[in-house]
Predicted model as a PDB file, atoms N, CA, C, CB and O in Angstrom, pLDDT in the B-factor column:
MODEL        1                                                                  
ATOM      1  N   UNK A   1       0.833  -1.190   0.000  1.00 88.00           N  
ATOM      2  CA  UNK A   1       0.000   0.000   0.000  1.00 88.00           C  
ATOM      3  C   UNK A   1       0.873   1.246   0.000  1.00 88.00           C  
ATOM      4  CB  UNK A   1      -0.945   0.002   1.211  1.00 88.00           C  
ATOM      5  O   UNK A   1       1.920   1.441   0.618  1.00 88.00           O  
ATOM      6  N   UNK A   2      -0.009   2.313  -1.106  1.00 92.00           N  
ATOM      7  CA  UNK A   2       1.075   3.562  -0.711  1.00 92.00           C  
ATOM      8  C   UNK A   2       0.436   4.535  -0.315  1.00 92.00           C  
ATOM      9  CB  UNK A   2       1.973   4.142  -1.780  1.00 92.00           C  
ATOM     10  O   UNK A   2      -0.665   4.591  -0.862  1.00 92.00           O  
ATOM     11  N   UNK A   3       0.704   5.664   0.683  1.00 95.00           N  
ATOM     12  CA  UNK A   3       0.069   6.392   1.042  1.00 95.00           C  
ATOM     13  C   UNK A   3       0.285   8.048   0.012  1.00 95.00           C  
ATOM     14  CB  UNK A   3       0.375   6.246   2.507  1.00 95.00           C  
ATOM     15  O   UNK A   3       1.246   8.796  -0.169  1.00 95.00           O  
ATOM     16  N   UNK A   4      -0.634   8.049  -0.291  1.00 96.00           N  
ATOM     17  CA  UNK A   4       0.031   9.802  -1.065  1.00 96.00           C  
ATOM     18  C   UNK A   4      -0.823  10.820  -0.869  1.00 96.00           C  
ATOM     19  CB  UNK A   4       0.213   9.937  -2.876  1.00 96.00           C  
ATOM     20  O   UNK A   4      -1.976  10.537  -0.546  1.00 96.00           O  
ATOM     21  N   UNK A   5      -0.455  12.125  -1.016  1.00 97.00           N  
ATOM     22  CA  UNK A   5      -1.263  13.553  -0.288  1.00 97.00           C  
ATOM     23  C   UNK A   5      -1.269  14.319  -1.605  1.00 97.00           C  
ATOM     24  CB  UNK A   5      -0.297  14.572   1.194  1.00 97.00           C  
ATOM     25  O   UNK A   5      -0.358  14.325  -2.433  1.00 97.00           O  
ATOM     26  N   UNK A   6      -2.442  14.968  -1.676  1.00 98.00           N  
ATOM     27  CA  UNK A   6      -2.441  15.528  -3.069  1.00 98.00           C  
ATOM     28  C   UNK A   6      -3.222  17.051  -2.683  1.00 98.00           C  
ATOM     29  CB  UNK A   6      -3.380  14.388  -4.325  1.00 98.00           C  
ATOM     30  O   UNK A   6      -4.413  16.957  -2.385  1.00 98.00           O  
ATOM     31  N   UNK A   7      -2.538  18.576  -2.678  1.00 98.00           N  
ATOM     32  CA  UNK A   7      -3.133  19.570  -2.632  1.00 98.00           C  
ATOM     33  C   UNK A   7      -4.271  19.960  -3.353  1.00 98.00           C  
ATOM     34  CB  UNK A   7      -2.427  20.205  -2.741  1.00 98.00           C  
ATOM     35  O   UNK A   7      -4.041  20.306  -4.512  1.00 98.00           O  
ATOM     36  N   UNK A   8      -5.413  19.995  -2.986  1.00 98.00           N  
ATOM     37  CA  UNK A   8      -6.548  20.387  -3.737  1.00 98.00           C  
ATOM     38  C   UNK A   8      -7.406  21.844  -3.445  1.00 98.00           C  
ATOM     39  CB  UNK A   8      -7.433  19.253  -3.553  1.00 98.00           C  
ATOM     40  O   UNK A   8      -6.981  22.885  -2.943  1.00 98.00           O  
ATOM     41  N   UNK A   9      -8.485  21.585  -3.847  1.00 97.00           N  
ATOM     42  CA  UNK A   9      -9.298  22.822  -3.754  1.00 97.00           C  
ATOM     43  C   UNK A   9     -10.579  22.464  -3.023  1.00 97.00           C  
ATOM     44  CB  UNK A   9      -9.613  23.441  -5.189  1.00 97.00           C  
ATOM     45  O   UNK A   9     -11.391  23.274  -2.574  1.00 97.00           O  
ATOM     46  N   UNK A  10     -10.643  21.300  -2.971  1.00 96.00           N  
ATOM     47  CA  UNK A  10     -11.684  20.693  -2.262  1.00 96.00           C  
ATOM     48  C   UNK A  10     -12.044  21.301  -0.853  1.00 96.00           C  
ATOM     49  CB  UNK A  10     -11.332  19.313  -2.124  1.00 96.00           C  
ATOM     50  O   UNK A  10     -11.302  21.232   0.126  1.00 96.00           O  
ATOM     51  N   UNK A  11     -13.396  21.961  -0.884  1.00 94.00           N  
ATOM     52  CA  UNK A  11     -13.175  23.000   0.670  1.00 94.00           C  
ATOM     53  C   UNK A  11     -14.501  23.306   1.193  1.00 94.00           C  
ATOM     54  CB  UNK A  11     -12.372  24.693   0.428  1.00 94.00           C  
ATOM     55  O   UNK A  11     -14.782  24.448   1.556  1.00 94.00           O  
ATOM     56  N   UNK A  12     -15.121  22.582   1.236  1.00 95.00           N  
ATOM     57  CA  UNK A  12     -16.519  21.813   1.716  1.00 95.00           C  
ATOM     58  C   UNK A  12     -17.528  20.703   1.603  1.00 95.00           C  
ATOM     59  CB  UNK A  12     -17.129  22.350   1.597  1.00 95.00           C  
ATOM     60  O   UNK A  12     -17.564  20.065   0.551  1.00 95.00           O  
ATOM     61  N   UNK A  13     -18.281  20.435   2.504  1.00 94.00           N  
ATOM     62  CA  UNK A  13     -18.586  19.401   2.511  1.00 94.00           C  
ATOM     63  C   UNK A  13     -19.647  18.988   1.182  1.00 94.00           C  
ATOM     64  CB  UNK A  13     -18.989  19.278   3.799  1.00 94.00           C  
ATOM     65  O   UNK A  13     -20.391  18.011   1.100  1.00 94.00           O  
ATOM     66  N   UNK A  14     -19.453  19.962   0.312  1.00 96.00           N  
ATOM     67  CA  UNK A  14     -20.336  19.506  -1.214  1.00 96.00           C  
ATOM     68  C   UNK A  14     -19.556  19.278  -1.870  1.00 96.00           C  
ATOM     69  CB  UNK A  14     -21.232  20.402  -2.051  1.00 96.00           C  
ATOM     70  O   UNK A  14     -19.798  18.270  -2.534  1.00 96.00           O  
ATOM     71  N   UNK A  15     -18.560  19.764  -2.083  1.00 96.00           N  
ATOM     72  CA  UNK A  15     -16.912  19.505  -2.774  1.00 96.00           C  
ATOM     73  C   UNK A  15     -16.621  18.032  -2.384  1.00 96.00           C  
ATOM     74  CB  UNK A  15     -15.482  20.647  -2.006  1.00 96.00           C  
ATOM     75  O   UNK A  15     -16.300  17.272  -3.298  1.00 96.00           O  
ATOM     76  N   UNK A  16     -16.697  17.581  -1.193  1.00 96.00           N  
ATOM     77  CA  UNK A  16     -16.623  16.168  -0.717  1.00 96.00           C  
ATOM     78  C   UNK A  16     -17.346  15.375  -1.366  1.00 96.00           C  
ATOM     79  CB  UNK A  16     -16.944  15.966   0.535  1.00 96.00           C  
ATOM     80  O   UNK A  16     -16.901  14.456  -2.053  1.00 96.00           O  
ATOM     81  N   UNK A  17     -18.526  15.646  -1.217  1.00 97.00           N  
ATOM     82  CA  UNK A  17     -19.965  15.279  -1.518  1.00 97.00           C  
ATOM     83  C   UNK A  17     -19.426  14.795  -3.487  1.00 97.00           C  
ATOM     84  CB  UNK A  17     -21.409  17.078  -1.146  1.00 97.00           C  
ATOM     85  O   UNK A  17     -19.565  13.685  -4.000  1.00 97.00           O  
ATOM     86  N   UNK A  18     -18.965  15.779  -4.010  1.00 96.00           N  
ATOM     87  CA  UNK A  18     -19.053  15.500  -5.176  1.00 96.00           C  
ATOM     88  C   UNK A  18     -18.150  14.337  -5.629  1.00 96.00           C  
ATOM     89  CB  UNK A  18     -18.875  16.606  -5.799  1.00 96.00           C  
ATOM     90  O   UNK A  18     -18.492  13.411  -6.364  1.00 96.00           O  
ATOM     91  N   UNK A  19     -16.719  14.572  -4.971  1.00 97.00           N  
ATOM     92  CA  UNK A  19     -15.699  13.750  -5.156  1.00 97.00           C  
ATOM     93  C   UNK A  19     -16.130  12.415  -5.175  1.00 97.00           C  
ATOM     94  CB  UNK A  19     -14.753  13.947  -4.250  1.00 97.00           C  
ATOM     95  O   UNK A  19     -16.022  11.552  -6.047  1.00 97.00           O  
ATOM     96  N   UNK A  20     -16.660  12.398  -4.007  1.00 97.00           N  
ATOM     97  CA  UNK A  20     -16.889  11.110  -3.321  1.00 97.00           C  
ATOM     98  C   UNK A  20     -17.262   9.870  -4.551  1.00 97.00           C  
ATOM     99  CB  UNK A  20     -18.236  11.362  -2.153  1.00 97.00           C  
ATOM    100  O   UNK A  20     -16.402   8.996  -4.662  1.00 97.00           O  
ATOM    101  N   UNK A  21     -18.550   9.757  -5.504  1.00 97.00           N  
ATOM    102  CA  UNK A  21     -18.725   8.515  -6.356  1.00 97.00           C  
ATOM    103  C   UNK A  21     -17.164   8.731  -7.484  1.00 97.00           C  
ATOM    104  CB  UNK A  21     -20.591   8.583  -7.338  1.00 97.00           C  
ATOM    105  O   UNK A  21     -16.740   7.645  -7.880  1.00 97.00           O  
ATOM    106  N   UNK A  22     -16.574   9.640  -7.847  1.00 96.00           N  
ATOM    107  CA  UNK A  22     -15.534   9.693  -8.285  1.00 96.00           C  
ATOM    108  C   UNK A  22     -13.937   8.718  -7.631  1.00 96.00           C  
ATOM    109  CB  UNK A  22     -15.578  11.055  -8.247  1.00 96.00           C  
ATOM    110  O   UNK A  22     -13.223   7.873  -8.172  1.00 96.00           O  
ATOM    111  N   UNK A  23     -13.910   9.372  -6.250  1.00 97.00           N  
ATOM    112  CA  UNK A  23     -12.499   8.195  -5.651  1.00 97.00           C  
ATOM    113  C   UNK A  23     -13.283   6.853  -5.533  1.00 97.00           C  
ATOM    114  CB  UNK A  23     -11.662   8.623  -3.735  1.00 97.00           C  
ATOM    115  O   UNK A  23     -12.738   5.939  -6.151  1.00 97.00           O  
ATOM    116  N   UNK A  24     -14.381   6.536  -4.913  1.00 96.00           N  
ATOM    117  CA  UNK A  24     -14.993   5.634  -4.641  1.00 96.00           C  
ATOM    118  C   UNK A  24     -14.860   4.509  -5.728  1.00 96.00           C  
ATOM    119  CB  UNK A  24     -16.162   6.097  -4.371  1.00 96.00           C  
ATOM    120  O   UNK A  24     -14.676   3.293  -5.698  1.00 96.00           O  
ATOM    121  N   UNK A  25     -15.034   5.450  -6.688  1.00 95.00           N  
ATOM    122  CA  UNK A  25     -15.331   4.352  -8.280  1.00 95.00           C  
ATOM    123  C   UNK A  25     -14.035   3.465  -8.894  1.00 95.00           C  
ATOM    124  CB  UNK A  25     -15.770   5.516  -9.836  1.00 95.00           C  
ATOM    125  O   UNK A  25     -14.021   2.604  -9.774  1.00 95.00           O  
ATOM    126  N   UNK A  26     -12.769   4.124  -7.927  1.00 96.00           N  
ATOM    127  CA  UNK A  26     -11.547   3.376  -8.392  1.00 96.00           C  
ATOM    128  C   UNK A  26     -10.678   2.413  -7.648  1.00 96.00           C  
ATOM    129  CB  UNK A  26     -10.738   4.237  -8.753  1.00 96.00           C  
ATOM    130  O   UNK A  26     -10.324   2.682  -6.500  1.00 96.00           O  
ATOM    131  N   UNK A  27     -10.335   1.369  -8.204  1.00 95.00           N  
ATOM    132  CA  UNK A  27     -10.243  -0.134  -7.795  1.00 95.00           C  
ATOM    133  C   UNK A  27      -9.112  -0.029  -7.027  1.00 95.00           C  
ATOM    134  CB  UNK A  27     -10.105  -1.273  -8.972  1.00 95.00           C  
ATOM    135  O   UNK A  27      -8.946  -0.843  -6.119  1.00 95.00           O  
ATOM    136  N   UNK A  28      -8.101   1.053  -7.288  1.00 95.00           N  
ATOM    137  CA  UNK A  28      -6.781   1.012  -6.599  1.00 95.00           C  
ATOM    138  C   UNK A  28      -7.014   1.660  -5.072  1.00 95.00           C  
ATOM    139  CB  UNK A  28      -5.610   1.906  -7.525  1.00 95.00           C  
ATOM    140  O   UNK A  28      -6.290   1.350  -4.126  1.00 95.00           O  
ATOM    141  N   UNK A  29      -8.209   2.672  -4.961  1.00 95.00           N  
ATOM    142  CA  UNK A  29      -8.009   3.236  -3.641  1.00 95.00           C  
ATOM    143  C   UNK A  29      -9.040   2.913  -2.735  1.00 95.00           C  
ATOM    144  CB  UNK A  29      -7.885   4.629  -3.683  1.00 95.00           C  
ATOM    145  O   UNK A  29     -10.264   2.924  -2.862  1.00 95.00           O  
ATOM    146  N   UNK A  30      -7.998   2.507  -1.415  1.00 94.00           N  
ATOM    147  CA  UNK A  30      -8.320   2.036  -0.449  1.00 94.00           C  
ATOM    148  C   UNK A  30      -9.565   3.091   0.678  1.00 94.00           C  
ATOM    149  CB  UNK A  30      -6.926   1.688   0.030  1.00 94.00           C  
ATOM    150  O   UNK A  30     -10.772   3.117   0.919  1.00 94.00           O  
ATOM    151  N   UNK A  31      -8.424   3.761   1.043  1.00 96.00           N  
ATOM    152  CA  UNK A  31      -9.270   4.719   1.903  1.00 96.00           C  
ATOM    153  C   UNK A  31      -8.701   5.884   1.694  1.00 96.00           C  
ATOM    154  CB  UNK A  31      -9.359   4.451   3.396  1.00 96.00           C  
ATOM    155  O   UNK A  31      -7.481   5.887   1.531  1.00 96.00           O  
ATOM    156  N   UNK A  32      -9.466   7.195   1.648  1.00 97.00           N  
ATOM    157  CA  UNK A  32      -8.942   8.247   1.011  1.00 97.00           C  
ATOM    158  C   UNK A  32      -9.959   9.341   2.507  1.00 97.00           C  
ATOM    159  CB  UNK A  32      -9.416   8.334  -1.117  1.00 97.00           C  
ATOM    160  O   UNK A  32     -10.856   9.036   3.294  1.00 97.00           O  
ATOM    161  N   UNK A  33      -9.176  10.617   2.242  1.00 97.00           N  
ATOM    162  CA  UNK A  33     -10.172  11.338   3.623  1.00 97.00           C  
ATOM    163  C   UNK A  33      -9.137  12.747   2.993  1.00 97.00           C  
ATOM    164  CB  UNK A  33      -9.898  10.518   6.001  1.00 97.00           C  
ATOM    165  O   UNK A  33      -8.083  12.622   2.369  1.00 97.00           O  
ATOM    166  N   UNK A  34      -9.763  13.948   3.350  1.00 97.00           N  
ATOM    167  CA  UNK A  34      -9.476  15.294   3.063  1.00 97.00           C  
ATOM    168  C   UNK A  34      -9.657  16.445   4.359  1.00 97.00           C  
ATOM    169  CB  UNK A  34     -10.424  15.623   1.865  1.00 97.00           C  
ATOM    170  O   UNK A  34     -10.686  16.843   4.906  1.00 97.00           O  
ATOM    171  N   UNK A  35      -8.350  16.764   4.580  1.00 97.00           N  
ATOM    172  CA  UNK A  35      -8.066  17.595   5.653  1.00 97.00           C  
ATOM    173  C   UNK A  35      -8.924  19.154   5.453  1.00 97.00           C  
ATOM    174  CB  UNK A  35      -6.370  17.728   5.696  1.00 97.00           C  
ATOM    175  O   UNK A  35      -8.060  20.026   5.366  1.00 97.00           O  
ATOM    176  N   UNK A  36     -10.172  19.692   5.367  1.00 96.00           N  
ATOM    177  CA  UNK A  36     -10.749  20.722   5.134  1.00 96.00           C  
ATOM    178  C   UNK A  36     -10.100  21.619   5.930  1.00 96.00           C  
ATOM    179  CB  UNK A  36     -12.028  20.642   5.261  1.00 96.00           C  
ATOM    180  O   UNK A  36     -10.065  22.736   5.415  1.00 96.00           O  
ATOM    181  N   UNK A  37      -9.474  21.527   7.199  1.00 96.00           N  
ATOM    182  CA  UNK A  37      -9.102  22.157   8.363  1.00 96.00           C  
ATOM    183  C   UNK A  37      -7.804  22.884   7.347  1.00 96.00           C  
ATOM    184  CB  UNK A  37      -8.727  21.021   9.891  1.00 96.00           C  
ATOM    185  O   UNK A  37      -7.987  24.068   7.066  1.00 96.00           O  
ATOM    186  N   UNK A  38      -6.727  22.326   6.888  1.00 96.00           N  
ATOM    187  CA  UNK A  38      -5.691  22.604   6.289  1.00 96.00           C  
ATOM    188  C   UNK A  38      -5.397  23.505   5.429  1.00 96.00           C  
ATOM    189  CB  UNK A  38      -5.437  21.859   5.916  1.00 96.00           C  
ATOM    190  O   UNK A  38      -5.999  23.167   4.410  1.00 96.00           O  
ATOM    191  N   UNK A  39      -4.631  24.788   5.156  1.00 96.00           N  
ATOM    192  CA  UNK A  39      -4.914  25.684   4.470  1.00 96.00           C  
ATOM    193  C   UNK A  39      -4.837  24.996   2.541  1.00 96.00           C  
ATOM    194  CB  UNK A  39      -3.834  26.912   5.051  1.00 96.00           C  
ATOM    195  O   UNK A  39      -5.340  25.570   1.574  1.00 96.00           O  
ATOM    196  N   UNK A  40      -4.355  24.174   2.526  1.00 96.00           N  
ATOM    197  CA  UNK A  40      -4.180  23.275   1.244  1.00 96.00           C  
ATOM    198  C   UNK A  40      -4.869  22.242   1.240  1.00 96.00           C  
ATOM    199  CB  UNK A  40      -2.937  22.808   0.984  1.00 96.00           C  
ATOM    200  O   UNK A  40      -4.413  21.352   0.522  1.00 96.00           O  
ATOM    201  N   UNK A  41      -6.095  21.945   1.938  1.00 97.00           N  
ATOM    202  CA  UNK A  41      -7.379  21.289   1.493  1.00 97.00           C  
ATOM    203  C   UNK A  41      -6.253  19.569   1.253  1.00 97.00           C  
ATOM    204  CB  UNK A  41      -8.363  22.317  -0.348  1.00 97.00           C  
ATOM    205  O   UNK A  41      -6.148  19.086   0.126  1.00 97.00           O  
ATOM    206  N   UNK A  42      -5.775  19.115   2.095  1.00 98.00           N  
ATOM    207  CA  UNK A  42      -4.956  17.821   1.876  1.00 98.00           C  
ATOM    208  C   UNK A  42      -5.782  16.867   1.830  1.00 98.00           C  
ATOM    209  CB  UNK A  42      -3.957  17.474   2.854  1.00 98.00           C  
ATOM    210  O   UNK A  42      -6.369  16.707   2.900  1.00 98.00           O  
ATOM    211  N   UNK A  43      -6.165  15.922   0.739  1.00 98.00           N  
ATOM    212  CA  UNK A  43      -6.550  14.670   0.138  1.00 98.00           C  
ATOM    213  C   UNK A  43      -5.851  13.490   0.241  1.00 98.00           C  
ATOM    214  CB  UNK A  43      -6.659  14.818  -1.035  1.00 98.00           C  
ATOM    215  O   UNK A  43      -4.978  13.327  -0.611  1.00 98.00           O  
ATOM    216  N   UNK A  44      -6.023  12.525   1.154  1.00 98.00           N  
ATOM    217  CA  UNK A  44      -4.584  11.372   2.131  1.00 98.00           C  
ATOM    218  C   UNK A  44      -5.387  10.453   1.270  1.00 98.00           C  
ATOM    219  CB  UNK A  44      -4.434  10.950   4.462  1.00 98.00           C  
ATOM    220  O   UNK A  44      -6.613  10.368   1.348  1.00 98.00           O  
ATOM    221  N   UNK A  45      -4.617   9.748   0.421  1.00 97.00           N  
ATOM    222  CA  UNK A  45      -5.235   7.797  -0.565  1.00 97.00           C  
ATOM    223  C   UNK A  45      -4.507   7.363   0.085  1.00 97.00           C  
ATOM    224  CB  UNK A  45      -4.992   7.108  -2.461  1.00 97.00           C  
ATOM    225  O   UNK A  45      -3.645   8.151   0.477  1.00 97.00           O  
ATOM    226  N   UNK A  46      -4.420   6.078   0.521  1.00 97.00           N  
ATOM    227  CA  UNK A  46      -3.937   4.920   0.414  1.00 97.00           C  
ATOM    228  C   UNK A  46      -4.256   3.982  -1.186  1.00 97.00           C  
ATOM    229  CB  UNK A  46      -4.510   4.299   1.697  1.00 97.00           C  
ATOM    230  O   UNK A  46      -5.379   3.736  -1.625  1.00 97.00           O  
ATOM    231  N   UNK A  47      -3.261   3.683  -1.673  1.00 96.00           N  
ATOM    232  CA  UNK A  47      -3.194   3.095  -2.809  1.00 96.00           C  
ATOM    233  C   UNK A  47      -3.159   1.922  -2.921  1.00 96.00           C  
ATOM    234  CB  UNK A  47      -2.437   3.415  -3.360  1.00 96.00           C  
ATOM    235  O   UNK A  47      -2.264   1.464  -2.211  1.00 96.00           O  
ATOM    236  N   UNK A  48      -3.896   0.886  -3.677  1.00 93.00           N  
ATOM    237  CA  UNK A  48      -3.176  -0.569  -3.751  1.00 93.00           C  
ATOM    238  C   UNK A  48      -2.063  -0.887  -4.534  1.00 93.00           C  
ATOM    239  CB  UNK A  48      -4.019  -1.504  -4.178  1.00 93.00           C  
ATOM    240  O   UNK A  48      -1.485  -1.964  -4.391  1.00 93.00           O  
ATOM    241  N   UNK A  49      -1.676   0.035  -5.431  1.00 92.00           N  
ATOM    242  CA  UNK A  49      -0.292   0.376  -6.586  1.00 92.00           C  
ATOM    243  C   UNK A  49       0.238   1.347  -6.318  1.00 92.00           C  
ATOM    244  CB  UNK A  49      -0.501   0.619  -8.065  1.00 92.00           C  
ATOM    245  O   UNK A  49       0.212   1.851  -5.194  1.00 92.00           O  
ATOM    246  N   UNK A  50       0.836   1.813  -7.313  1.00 92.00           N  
ATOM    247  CA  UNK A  50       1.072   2.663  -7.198  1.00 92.00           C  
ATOM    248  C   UNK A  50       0.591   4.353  -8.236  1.00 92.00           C  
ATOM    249  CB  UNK A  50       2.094   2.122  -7.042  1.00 92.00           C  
ATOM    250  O   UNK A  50       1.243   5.389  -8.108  1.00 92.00           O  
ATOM    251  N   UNK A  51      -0.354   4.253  -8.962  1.00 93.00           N  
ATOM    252  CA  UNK A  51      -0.981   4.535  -9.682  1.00 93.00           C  
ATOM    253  C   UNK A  51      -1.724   5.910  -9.401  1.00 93.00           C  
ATOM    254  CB  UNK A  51      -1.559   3.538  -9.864  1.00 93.00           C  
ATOM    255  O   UNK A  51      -2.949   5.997  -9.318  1.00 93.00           O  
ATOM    256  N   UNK A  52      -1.052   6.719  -9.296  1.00 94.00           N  
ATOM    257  CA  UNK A  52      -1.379   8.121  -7.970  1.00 94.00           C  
ATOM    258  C   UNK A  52      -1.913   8.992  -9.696  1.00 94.00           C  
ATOM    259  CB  UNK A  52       0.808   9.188  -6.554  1.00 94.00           C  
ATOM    260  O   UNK A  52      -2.485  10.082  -9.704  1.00 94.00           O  
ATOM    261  N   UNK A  53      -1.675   8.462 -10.568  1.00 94.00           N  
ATOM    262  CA  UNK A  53      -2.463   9.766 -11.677  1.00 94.00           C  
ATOM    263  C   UNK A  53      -3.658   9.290 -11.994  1.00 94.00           C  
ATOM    264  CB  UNK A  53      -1.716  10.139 -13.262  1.00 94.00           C  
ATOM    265  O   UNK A  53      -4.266  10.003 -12.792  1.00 94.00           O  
ATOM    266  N   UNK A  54      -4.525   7.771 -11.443  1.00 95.00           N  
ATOM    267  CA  UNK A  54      -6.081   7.794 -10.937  1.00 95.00           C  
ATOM    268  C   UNK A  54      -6.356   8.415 -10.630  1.00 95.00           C  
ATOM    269  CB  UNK A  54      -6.637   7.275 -10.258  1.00 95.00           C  
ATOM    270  O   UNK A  54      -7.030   9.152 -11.349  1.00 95.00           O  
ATOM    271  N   UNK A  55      -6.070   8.855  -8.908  1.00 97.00           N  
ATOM    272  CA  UNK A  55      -6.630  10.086  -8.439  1.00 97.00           C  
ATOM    273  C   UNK A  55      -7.224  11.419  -8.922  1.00 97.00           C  
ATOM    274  CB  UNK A  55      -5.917  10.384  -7.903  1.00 97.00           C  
ATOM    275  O   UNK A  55      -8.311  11.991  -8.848  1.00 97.00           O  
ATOM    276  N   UNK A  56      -5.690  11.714  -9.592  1.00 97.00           N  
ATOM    277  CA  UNK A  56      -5.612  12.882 -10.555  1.00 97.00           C  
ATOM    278  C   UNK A  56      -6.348  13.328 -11.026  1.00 97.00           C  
ATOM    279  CB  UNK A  56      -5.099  12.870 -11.370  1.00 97.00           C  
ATOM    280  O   UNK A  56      -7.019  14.335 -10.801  1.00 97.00           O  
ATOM    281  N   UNK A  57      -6.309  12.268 -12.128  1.00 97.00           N  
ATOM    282  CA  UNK A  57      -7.735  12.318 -13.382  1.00 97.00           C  
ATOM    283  C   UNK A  57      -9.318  11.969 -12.494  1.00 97.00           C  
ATOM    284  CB  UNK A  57      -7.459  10.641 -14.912  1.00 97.00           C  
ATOM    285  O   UNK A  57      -9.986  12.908 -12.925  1.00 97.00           O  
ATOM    286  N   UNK A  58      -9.842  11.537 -11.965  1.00 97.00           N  
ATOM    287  CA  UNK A  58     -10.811  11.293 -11.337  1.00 97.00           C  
ATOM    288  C   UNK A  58     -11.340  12.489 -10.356  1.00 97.00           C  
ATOM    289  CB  UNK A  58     -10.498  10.149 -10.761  1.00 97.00           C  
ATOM    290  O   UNK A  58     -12.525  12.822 -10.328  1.00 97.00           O  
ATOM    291  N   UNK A  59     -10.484  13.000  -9.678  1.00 98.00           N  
ATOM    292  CA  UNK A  59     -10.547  14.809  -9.101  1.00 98.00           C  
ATOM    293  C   UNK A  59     -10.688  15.729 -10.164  1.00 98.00           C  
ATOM    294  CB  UNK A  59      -9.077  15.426  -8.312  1.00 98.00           C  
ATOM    295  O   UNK A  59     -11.257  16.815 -10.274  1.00 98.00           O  
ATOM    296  N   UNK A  60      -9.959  14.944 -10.991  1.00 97.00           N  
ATOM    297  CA  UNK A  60     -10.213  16.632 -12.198  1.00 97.00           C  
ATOM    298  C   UNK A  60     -11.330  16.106 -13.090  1.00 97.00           C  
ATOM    299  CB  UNK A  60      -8.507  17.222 -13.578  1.00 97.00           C  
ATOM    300  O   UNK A  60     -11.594  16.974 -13.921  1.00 97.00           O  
ATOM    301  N   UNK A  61     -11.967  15.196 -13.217  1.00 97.00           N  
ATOM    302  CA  UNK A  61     -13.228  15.134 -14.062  1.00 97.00           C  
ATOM    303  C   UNK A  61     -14.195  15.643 -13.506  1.00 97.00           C  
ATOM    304  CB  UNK A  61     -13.651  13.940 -14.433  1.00 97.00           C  
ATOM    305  O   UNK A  61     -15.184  16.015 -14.139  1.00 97.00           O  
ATOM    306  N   UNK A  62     -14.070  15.753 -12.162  1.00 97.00           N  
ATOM    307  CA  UNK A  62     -15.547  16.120 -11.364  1.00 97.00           C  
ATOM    308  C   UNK A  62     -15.484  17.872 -11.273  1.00 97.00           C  
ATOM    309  CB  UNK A  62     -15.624  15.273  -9.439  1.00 97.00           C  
ATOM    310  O   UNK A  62     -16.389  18.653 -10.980  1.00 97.00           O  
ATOM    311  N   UNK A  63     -13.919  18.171 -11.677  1.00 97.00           N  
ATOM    312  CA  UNK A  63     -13.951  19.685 -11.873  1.00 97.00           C  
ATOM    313  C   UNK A  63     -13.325  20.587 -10.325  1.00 97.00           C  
ATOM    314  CB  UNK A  63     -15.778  20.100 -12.253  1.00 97.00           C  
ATOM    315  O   UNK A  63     -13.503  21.720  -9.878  1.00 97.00           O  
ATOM    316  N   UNK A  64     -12.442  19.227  -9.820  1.00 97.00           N  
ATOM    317  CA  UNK A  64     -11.491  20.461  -9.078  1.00 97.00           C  
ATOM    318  C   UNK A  64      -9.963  19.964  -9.492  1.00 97.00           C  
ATOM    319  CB  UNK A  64     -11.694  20.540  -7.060  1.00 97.00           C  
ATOM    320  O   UNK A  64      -9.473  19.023 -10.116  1.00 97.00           O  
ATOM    321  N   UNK A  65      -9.481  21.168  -8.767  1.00 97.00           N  
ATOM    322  CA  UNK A  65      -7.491  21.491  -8.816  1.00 97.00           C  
ATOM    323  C   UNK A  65      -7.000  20.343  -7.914  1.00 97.00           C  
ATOM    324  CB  UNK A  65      -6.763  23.355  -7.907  1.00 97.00           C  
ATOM    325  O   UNK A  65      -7.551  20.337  -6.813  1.00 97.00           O  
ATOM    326  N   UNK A  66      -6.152  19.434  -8.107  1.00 98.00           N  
ATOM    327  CA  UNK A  66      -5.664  18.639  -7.670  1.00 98.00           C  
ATOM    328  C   UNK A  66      -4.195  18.584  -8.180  1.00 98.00           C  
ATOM    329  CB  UNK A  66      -6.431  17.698  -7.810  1.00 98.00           C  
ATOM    330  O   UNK A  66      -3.899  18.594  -9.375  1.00 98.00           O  
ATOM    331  N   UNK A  67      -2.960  18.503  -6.756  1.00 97.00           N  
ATOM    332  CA  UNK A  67      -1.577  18.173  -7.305  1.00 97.00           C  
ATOM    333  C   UNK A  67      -1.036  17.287  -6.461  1.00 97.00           C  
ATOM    334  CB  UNK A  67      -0.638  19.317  -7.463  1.00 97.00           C  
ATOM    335  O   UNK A  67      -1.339  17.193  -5.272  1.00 97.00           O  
ATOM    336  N   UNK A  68       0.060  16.380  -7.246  1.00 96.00           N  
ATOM    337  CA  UNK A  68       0.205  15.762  -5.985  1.00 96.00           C  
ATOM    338  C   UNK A  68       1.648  16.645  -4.871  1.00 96.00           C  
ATOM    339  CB  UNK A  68       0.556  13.967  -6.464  1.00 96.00           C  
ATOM    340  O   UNK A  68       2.659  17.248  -5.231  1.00 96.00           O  
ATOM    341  N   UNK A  69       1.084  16.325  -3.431  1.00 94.00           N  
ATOM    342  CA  UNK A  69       2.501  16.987  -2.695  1.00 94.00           C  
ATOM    343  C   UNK A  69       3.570  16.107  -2.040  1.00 94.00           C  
ATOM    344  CB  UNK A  69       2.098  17.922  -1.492  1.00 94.00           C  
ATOM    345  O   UNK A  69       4.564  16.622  -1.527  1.00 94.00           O  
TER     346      UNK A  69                                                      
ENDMDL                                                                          
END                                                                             
């Protein structure tokens, strides 16, 4: 498993709300959770690969800023 943090824009709980059937929908990630508290909105996956530009693309289809840090 890999753990990776990805700066986003994600910065309420509808922003969550939206993500959510998006990470959900992908086979590699385990458990994923987003620091709202954080001035960089931090997005924590656990991965079953290593395959961290799923995320990526799957945050940015639903239409937010995602990088990884």
């Amino acid at each position: 498993m890999t753990t990776v943090k990805y700066k986003t824009n994600i910065h309420c709980g509808s922003c969550i709300k939206s993500v959510t059937p998006a990470l959900n929908n992908l086979d590699n990630v385990d458990l994923w959770k987003v620091d709202l508290e954080h001035d960089d909105k931090i997005l924590e996956v656990t991965l079953d690969d290593e395959d961290k530009n799923s995320v990526i693309e799957a945050v940015k289809s639903v239409g937010f800023e995602i990088e990884e840090i």
